[in-house]
C-alpha positions in Angstrom: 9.1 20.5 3.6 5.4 20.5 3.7 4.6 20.0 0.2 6.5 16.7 0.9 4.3 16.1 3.8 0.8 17.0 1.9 2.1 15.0 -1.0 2.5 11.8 1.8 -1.6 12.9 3.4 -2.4 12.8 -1.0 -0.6 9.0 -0.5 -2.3 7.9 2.4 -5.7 9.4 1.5 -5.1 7.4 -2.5 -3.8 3.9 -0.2 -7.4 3.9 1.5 -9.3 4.7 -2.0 -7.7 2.2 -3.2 -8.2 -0.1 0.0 -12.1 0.2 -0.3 -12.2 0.2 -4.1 -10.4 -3.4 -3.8 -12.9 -4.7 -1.1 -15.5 -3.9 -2.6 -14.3 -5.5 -5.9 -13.4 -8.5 -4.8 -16.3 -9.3 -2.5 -18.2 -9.1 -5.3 -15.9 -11.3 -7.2 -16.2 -13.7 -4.6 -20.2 -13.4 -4.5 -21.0 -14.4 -8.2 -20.8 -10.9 -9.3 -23.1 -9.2 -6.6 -21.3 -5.9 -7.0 -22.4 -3.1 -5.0 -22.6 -0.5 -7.7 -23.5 2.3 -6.2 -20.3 2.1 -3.2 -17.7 1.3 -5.9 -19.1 4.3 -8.2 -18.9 7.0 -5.1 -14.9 5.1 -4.7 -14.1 5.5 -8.3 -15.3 8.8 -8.7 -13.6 10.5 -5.5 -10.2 8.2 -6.8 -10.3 9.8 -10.2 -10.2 13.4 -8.3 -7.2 12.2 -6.2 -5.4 10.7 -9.1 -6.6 14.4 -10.9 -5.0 16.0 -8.1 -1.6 14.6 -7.9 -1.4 14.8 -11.8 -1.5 18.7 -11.2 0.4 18.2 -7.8 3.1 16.2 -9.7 3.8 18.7 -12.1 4.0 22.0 -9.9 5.3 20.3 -6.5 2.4 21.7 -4.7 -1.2 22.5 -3.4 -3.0 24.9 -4.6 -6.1 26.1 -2.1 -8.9 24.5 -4.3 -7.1 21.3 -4.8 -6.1 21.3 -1.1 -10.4 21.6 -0.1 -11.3 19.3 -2.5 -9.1 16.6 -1.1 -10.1 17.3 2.2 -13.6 16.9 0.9 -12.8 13.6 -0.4 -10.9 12.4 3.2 -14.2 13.1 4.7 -15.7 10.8 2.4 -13.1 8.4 2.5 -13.4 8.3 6.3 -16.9 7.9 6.4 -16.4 4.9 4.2 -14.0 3.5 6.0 -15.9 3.2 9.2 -18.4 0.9 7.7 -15.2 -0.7 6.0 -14.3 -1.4 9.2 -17.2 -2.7 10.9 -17.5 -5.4 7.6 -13.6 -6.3 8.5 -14.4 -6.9 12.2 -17.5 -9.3 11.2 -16.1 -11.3 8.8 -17.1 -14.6 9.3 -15.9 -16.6 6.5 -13.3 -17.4 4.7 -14.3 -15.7 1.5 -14.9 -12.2 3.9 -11.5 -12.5 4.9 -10.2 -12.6 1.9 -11.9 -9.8 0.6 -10.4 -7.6 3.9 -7.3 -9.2 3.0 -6.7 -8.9 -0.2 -8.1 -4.5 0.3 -5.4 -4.1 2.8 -2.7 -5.7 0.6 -3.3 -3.9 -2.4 -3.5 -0.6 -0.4 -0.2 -1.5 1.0 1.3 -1.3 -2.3 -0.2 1.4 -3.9 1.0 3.4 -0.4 4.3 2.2 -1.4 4.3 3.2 -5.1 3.4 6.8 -4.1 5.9 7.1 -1.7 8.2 6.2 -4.1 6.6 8.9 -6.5 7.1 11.3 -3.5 10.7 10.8 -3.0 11.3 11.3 -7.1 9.7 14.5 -6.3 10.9 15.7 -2.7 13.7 13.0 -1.8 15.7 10.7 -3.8 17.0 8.7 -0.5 13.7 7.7 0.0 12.6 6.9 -3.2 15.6 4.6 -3.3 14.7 2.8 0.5 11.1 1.9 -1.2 12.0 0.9 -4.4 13.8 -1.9 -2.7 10.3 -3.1 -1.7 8.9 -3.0 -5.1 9.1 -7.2 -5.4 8.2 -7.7 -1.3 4.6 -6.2 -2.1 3.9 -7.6 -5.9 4.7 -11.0 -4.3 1.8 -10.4 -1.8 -0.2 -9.1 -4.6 0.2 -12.0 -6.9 -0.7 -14.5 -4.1 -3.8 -12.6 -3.1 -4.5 -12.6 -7.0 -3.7 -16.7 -7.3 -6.3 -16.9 -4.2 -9.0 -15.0 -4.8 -8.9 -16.4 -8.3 -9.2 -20.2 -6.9 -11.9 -19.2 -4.9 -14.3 -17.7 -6.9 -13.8 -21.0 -9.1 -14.7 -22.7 -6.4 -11.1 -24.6 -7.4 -8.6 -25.9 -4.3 -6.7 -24.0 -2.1 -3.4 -25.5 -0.7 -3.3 -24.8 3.0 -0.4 -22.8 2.8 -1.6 -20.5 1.0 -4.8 -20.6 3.4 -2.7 -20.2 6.4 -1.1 -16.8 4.7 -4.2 -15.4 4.0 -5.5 -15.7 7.2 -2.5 -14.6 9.1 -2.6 -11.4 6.5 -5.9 -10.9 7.8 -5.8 -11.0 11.2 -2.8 -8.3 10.9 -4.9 -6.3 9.0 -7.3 -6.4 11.9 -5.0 -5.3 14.2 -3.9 -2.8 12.5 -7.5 -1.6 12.0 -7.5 0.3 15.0 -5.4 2.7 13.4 -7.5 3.9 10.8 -9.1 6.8 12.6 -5.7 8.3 13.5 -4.8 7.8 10.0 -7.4 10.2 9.0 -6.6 12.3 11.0 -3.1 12.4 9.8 -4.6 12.9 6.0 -6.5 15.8 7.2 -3.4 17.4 9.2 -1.1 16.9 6.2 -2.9 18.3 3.3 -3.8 21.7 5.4 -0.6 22.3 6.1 0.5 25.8 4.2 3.0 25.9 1.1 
């Protein structure tokens, strides 16, 4: 069904909003409050269209044309983010940085896997049901990257444990970062699929 599959491009594209908005956040967080403003403004505002978007798309099950442009607007912008997203990931040269790359790529993960589960309620109860099961998996993940970046930007202890986790998070995440081009490409391919 390819509302169902523009519905997942609407997930993925909200997962990297999301993913951004978070780094950006909590590098600041971590730097005393050196936000940059004007990078988490241009993420806020193309994240309330999305959320916008899926409000409408929620309620009539598809994509209308304008909606469709606009969020392939937005994946443009996304993606051009996200390449200087990942150039920050790949340099990160402390542990505060790889936090901040952690703790995007964690949050993303779950908000990904709350709109899938808002996609099955929509197109496919089976899956709703297979990701609702990891509802607890990723708020566990959350929480720690919470409890951490918390401690750190107290300048407060860190048990090693929970060191060792974030650092093994990150370097996953760095891996994985190779995929983010094809990812975008996916987004695009999704959403311009016809209804």
């Amino acid at each position: 069904m390819n509302a169902a599959t523009q519905y997942n491009g609407l997930v993925l594209l909200n997962g990297y909003l999301q993913r951004l908005y978070v780094f950006k956040k909590t590098k600041g967080i971590l730097n005393n409050g050196a936000f940059n403003v004007e990078k988490i403004d241009i993420i806020t505002q193309q994240l309330k269209k999305v959320l916008e978007i899926a409000e409408v798309f929620n309620s009539k099950k598809s994509l209308d044309e304008p909606n469709k442009n606009s969020l392939l607007e937005i994946a443009h912008i996304a993606e051009e983010l996200c390449e200087e997203y990942k150039n920050e990931m790949i340099k990160s040269n402390s542990f505060k940085e790889e936090l901040a790359v952690t703790a995007s790529a964690i949050y993303a993960e779950e908000h990904i896997n709350n709109g899938i589960i808002q996609m099955g309620e929509l197109f496919n109860p089976e899956v709703k049901d297979r990701f609702m099961q990891h509802i607890l998996y990723y708020r566990d993940r959350v929480a720690l990257v919470n409890f951490v970046v918390q401690k750190e930007s107290e300048g407060e202890e860190i048990l090693q444990k929970d060191k060792e986790q974030i650092v093994t998070w990150y370097n996953q995440t760095i891996q994985n970062a190779q995929y983010i081009s094809k990812d975008f490409e996916s987004i695009k391919e999704y959403l311009q699929l016809s209804t």
